[in-house]
N, C-alpha and C positions, 0 to 999 in steps of 0.2 A: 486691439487685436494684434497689432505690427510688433506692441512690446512681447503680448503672451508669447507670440510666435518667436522672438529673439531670443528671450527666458527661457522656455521650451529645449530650445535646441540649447541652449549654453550649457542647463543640464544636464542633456542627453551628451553634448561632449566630454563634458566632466564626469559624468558617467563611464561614458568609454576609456575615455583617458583615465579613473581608478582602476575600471579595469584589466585594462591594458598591463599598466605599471604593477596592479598586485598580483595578479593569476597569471596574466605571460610572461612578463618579465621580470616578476621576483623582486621587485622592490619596496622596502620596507622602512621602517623608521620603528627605531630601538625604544620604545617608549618605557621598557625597563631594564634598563642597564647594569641598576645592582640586583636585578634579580639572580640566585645561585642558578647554576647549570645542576643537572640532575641526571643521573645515570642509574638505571634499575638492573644492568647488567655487568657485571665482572669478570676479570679474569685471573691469575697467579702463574706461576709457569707451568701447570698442568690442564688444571681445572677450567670451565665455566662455571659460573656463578649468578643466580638471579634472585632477584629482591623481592619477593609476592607482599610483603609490607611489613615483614616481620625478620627482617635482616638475611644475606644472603644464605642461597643452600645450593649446593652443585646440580648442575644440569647438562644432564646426557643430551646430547642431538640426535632425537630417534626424526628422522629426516626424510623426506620423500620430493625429488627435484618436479616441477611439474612443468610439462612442455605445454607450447599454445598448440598443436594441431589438432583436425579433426580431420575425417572424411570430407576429401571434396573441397576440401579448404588450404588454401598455402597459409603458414605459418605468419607470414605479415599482415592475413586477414585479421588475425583475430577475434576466430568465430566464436569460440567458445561463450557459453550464454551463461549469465547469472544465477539460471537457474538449474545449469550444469554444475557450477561451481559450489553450489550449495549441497550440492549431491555429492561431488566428491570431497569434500570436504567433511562431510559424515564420514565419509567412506575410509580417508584415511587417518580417523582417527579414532574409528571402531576398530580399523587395523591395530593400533597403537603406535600409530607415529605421534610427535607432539611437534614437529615442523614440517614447513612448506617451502620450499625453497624455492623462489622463479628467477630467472637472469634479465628480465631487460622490465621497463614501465608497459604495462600491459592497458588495454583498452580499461576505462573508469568500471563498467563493469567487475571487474575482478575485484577490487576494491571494495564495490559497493557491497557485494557480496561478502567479501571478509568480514566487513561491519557488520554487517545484518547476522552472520552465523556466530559472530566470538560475543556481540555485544546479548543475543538468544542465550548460547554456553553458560556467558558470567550472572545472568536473570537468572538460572536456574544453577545458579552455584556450581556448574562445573567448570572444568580446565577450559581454557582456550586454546584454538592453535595458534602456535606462535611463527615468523614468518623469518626467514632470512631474503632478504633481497639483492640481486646486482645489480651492477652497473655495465651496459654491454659496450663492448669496442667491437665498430664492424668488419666484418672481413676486407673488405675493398681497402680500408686504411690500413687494417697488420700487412697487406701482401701488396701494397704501392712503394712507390719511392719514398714515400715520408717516415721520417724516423719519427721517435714519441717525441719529441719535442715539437712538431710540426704542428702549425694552429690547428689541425685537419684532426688531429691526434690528442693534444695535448688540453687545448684549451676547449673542444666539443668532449673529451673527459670528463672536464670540471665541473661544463656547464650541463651534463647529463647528470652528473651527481646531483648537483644543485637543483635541479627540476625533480629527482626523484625525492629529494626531502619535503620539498612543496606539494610533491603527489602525494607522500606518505601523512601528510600532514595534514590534506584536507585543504591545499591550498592554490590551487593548479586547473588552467586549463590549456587543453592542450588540441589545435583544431588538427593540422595534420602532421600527425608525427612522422619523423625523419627515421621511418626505421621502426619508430616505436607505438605502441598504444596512443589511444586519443582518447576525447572524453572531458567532464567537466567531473573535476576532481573533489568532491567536497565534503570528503566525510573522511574524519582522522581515526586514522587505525594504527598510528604510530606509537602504541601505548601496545599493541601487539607482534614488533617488530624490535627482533635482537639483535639484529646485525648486519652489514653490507659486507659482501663478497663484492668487490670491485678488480674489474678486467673478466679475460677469460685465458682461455688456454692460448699462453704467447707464443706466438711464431718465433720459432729459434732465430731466423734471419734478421726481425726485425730487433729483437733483445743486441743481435750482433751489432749490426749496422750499428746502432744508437751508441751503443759502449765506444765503436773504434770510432764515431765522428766526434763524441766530445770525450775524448781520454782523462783531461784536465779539467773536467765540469767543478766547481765547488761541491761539497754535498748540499743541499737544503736544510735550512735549518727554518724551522715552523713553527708557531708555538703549541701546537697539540702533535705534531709527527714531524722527527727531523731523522734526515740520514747520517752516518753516520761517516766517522772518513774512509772506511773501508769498504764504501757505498760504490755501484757503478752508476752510471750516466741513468741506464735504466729504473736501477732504485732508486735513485735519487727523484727520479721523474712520479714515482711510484708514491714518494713519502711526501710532494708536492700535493698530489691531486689527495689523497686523502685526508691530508691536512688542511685544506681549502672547504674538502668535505664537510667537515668536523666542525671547521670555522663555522661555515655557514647555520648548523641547524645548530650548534653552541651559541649562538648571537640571536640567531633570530627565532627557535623556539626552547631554548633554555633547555634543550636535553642532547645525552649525547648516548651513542649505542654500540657493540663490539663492533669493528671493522678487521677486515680480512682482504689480501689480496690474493686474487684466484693463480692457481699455480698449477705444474701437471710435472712428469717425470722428463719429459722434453728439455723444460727448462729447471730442472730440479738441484740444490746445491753442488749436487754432486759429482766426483771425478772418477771415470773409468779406467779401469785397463785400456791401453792403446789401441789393442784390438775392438774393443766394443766400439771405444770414441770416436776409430777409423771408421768402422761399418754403420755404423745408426749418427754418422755425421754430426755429435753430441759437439755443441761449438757454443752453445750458453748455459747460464745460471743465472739462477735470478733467488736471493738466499732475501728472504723480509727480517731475518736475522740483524740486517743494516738498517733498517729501519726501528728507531729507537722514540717509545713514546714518550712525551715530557710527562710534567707533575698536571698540565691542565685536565690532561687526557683522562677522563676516568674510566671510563670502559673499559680501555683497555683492546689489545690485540689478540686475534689466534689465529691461526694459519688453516688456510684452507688446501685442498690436495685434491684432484681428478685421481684416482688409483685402480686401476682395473687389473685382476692378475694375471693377464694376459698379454698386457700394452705398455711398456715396449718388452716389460720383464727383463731389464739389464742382468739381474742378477741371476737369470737359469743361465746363461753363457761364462757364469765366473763360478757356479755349483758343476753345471757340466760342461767344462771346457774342453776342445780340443788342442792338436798341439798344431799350430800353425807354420809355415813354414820356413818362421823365421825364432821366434820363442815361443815358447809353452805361457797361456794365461797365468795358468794355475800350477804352483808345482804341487801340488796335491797336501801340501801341510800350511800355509799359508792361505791365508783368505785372497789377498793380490799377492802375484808376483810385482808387477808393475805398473805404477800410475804417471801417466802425461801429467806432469807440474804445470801450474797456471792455478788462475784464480777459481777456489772452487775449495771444497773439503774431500780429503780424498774416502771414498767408500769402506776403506781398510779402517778406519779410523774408528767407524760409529758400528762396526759388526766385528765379528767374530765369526768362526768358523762352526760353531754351534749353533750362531742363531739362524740360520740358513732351514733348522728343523724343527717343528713341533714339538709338543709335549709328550706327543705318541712316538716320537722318532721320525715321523717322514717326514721329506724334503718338500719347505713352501715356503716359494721365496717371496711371495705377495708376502706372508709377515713378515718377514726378512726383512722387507723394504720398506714397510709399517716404521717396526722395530728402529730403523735407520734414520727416519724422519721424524720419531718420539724424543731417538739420543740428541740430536744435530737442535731442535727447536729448545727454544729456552720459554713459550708459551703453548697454550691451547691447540694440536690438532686436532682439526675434521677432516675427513673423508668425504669431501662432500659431491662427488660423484662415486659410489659402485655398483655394478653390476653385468649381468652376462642376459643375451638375447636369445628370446623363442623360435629365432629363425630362421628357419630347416638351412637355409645358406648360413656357410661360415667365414669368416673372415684370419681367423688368427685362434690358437691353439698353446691351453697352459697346460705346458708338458709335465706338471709337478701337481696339480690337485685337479685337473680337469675341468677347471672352470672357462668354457671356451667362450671364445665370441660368435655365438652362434650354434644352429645343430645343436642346443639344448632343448629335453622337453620342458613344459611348462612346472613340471612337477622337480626335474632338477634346477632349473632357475632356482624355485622356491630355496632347495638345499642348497644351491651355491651361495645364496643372500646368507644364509642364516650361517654357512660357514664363514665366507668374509666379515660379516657382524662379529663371529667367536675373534677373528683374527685382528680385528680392529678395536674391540674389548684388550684382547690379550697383550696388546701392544702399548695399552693406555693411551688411547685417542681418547677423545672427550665427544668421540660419535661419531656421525658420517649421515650421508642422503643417499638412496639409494635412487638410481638413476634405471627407471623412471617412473610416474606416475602411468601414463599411458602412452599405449603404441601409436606411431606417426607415420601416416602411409608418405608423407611427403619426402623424406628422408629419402638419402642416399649413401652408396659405401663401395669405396675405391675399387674392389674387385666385378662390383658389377653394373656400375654405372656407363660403362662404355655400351651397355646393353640395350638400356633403355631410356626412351625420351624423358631426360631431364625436364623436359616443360610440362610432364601429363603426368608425373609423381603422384601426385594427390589423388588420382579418378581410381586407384584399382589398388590392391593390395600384393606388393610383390614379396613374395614369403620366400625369394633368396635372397634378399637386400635384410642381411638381419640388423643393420642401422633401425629398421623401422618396428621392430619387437623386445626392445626394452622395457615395455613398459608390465605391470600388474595388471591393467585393464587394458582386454583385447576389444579390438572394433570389427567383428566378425561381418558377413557379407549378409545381409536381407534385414528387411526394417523389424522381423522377429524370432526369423531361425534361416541357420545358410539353404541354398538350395537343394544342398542333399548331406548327409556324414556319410563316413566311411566305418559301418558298425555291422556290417551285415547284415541290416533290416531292410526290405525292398520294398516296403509301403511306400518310401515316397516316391518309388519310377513310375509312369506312367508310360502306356501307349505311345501318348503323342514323342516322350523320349526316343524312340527305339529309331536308329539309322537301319537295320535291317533283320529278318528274323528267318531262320529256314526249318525252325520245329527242332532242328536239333543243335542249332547254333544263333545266336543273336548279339548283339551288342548295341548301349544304346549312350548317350549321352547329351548330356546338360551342362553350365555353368553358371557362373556367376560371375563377381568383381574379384576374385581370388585363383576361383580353381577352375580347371575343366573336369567334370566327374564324369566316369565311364562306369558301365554294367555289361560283366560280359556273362552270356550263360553257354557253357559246354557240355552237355549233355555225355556222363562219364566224367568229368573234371574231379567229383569229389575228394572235393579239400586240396586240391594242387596233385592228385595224381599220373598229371597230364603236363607237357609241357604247352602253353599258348605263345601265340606272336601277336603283338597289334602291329600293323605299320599303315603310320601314320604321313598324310603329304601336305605339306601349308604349303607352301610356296612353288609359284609355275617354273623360279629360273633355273634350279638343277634337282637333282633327284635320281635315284638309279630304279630301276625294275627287277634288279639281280641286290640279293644281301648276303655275301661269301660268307662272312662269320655262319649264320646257320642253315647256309645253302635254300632261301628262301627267295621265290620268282612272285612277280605281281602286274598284273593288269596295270598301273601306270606306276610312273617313278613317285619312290616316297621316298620322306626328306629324314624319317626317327623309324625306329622299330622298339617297340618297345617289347620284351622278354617276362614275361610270368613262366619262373621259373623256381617256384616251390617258396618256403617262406623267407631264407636266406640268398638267393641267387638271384632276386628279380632285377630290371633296370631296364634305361631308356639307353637308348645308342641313337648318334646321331650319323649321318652321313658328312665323309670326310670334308667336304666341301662347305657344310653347312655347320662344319665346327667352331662356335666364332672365338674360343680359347685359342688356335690354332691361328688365326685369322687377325687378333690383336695380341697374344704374350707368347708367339713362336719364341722372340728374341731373348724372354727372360727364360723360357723350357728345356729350349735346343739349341740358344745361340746361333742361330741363323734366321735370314730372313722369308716368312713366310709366302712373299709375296715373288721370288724369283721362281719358282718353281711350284706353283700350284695344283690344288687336287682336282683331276678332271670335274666337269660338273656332271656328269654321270657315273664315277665312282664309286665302283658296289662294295666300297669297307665304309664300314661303320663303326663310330669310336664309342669309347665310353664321354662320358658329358662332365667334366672337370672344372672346377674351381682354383683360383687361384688363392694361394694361401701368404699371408707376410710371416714368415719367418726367417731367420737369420740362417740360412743354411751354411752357409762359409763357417760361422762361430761354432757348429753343432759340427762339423765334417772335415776341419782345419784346410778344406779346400776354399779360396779365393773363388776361383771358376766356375764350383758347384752353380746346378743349376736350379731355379725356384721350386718350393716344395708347391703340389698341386693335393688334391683330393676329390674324386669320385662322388660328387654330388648327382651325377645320376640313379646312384645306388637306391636303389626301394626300398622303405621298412615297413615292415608288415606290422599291424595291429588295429586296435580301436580308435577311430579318429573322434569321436561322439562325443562332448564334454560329459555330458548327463552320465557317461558309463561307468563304474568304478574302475577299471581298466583303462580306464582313458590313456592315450600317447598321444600327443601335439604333435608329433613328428612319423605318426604311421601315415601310409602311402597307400597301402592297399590292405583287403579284409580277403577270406575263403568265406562264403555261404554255401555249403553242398556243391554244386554244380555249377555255382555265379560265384564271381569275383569282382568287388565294389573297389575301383580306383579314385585317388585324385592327384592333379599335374598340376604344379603352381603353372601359371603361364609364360615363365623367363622361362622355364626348362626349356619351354617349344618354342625358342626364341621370337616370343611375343615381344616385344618394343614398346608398344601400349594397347593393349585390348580392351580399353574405353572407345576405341575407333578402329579397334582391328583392325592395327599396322605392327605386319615380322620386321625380321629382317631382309634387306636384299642381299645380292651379291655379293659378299664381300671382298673378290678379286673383279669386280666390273667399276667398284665404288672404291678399292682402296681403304678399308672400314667398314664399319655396320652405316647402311642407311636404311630407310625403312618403303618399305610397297604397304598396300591398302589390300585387303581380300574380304571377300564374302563369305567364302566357302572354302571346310578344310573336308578331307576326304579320308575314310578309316575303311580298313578290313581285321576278319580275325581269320588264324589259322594253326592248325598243329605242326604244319610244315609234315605232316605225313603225305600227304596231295602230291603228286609231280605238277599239276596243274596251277598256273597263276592262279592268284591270290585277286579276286577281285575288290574295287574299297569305294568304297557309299558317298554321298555327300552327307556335310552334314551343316547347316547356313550358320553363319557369325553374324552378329548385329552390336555393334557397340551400343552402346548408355551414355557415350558424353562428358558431360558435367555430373550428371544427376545420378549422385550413386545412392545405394539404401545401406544401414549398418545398424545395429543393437551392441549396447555393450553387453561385456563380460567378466568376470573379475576370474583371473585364472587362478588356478591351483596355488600360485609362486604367494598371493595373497592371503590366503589361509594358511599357509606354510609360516608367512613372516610372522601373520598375527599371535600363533600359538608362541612366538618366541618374545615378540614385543609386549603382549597386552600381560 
């Protein structure tokens, strides 16, 4: 029995210990070493190329990026289920994409999935989707003190690579990932996978740092990817870890697949006018140009590209230049007057002053820039980030085709895809992804994150953070239709809605994880005849009782009035106090500080409710000193909010029904913070910034402001949700829009 029991366990160790050595740690023994390597993918200096068994034929990248979030879920969860994944995987390839692009190893899941739908696809003789994959670097290492050469950096690179070829492979377990998926990896789908994008959009500092610490680096020389000598420290580091790649699933599964390293305009070849490179602080490149494949490599290289035509848009400030106050960018017959020498290609170089316009004649400098990175590459681009977001907040503004970030409806999403698609055709890219598959409440985006609790992203959906509506498939608010549209039908108010009713005046309201929806009835209103007022009070610390703009008095201090004021005039106003634009970007607006001279906390002006915008205004105005462009996101648009309508707008606000008027207020307007817990803002001259208070109860009135008499205002109770939110998908309009083009 003493021996069973020693045998027993000697097995069980040598058991572990295989396991250990083959699925954690990657350890292998070459058992066929003159086996050939095998490549089913290709490439030339334009084209992609793939092998279906009958010798190459080119291949377009009709691309679709897919993010891990869902509702309720942070993005390291990932939630996402098997049985999601098989859903949208239909989904996006009855669209007509024929890729899937993801950035990091996702939970075994996804995987498993993949196998089960491409291995279905090829049983019944059709296509399969085909997958490009990354390799992710995390933020905490681009923005530390470690250059890429730093073990932290360079060498957990490698060994991400190397792990994701074992995932890809069917060979991998992974208990808790550092960042990334887990799972027990065992099913090879690497017969469905074309390519790595490795890295991601490089931090300009860290491209710097690394270059000016090793000036003198040799280049890398590898036997599948060497750099070359007019490599920087960061290429070089670049042509290493790919090359290690390559090694790796070249030795030990005898095949090899396109490889890309991820790139964006940041760090893009190229050299600006002084002007531009002063203002947007342009201080790297990073050109895969230097990177030169050997004879082992067969796959082959293509360059990848983040491109949105909005971000940073170097080239609208060199089409519509001002004259600054020292030289002119542009002298108007020249593409550049002047470019800062240094390592780089200068812009002037790969353009022309024609290509700056379409075929139709207008100015669009997204293909411009297309066009710029077609001349400069001597392989394969993708596009493998584009696109503009559904949501009603905006970030940033293409002043040449209108493709903004943000403040599109669902139905121009669709047309701006299908036009960037025209312009990434026209420029002979070999495709692009279109970014994104679906919307992520978890998201966040520079103009409005000062707003709201970074930690409670995920519980609600804030529709001015347009980070979080790129995607095709929206994740609407209730487990099978929201709590109410804005369509003009009033079956779904009920009774129990109504804060107050006097037979010839009412108002009633509801929400959800998105909106707050109001119904107001005016007896006489028909169709906006009439002008209304809500004013509305969240918060006990300030407030006025008096609103000078439309000479309107009230029963206690309210903190917004909102104006129904026909179908172009409507908006929210906030009181000056409870401005929080005013409160965090005085210094980028009006260059002074907002906090020496503050706006009483009973203050009867009320502002409009503004957004900050990134644009270059000095480049557009030849002023230095100008001050940040803003935009009027209070502003109201009127129409049909109801998907199901053929009029549908994503971006309408409010409806006319006769005598009632159907609203809805994303909850940042009302400077909600998080209303999964219903918490505003406080004070922001008590706290120095936005912190947040806890409330129950907000309180509303309605009134024509005809009255001398205060304005009385209701309760009306808040109760957060939590964790546990409800959502149904939805495939928007932008989705049948691309399909008509793709399929």
């Amino acid at each position: 029995m003493k021996k069973f029991i020693i045998a027993l366990s000697a097995l069980i160790l040598l058991y572990l210990a295989y396991d250990t050595a083959r699925y954690r740690l990657g350890w292998y023994i070459d058992l066929k070493p003159d086996e050939p390597v095998t490549a089913f993918m290709t490439t030339d200096t334009q084209s992609i190329y793939m092998d279906r068994g009958s010798g190459p034929e080119p291949f377009i990248v009709k691309g679709v990026n897919l993010g891990v979030g869902i509702p309720g879920e942070w993005a390291t969860d990932y939630a996402v289920s098997k049985e999601t994944y098989l859903r949208w995987f239909a989904q996006m390839q009855e669209m007509g994409a024929n890729t899937v692009r993801v950035y990091i190893t996702l939970h075994d899941d996804f995987y498993n999935a993949f196998y089960e739908y491409n291995t279905l696809r090829e049983e019944n003789g059709e296509e399969p989707l085909w997958l490009i994959h990354g390799v992710w670097v995390n933020d905490y290492v681009q923005n530390s003190h470690r250059d890429a050469y730093d073990k932290d950096f360079l060498d957990a690179f490698i060994k991400d690579g190397r792990t994701l070829v074992d995932v890809l492979h069917g060979n991998k377990k992974i208990s808790l990932g550092r960042g990334t998926g887990s799972g027990f990896y065992n099913k090879d789908v690497s017969r469905w996978v074309i390519g790595y994008i490795l890295g991601v959009e490089w931090e300009d500092v860290t491209v710097t740092y690394t270059n000016h610490k090793y000036p003198d680096l040799p280049p890398y020389q590898g036997a599948y990817l060497s750099a070359t000598e007019d490599a920087s420290a960061f290429e070089s580091m670049l042509a290493q870890v790919g090359d290690r790649i390559i090694e790796y699933e070249s030795r030990r599964y005898k095949s090899q697949r396109l490889v890309a390293f991820s790139n964006w305009p940041t760090t893009d070849p190229f050299l600006y006018p002084e002007d531009i490179t002063t203002f947007f602080m342009k201080c790297a490149q990073v050109d895969v140009e230097h990177i030169r494949a050997e004879d082992a490599f067969l796959a082959g290289q293509f360059v990848s590209y983040h491109v949105y035509p909005y971000y940073p848009d170097y080239l609208n400030y060199i089409l519509n230049p001002a004259v600054m106050d020292r030289t002119p960018i542009w002298d108007g017959k020249a593409v550049i007057s002047r470019v800062e020498t240094g390592p780089g290609t200068p812009i002037g170089s790969v353009l022309r002053q024609s290509d700056f316009y379409d075929e139709t004649g207008a100015a669009n400098t997204y293909l411009a820039y297309l066009r710029a990175l077609r001349r400069h590459h001597t392989m394969p681009v993708v596009i493998s980030e584009f696109g503009v977001s559904t949501g009603r907040g905006m970030a940033q503004i293409d002043r040449n085709t209108g493709r903004n970030q943000g403040h599109m409806s669902e139905q121009e999403q669709g047309q701006a895809l299908v036009d960037c698609w025209g312009d990434i055709t026209a420029a002979n890219c070999a495709g692009g992804c279109v970014f994104t598959w679906q919307d992520e409440w978890f998201k966040r985006t520079w103009n409005t994150m000062h707003a709201v609790n970074l930690q409670r992203t995920p519980y609600w959906s804030d529709y001015q953070t347009n980070e979080q509506y790129f995607g095709l498939l929206s994740f609407d608010p209730g487990a099978e239709e929201c709590s109410a549209y804005v369509d003009g039908d009033l079956s779904e108010w009920t009774e129990e809605d109504k804060l107050f009713d006097t037979g010839t005046r009412a108002l009633s309201m509801k929400y959800d994880e998105k909106f707050i929806y109001l119904l107001v009835y005016e007896k006489g209103f028909a169709n906006g005849q009439k002008t209304l007022y809500i004013p509305i009070d969240t918060t006990p610390k300030t407030g006025s009782t008096y609103c000078e703009n439309f000479g309107l008095r009230f029963e206690d201090p309210v903190d917004f009035v909102l104006a129904i004021d026909g179908r172009d005039n409507s908006r929210l106003l906030v009181q000056e106090r409870y401005e929080v634009l005013r409160a965090m970007f005085y210094h980028e607006t009006h260059d002074a500080d907002a906090y020496l001279d503050p706006p009483d906390a009973d203050t009867p002006l009320f502002k409009p409710i503004d957004l900050m915008l990134q644009t270059a205004t000095p480049l557009l105005t030849g002023n230095w000193q100008a001050s940040t462009e803003t935009y009027e996101t209070g502003d109201l648009a009127y129409g049909n909010a109801n998907p199901a309508a053929p009029d549908y707008d994503s971006l309408a606000d409010f409806i006319f029904a006769g005598d009632y008027v159907e609203l809805k207020l994303p909850w940042q307007l009302l400077n909600f913070s998080d209303p999964s817990r219903m918490t505003i803002h406080d004070d922001y001259y008590e706290n120095y910034g936005v912190d947040y208070i806890t409330i129950d109860t907000m309180y509303l009135g309605l009134t024509d402001g005809a009255a001398q008499e205060r304005t009385p205002l209701y309760p009306a109770a808040l109760k957060g949700w939590g964790n546990t939110v409800s959502y149904h998908e939805r495939l928007k309009p932008s989705y049948y829009i691309l399909q008509k083009l793709w399929q």
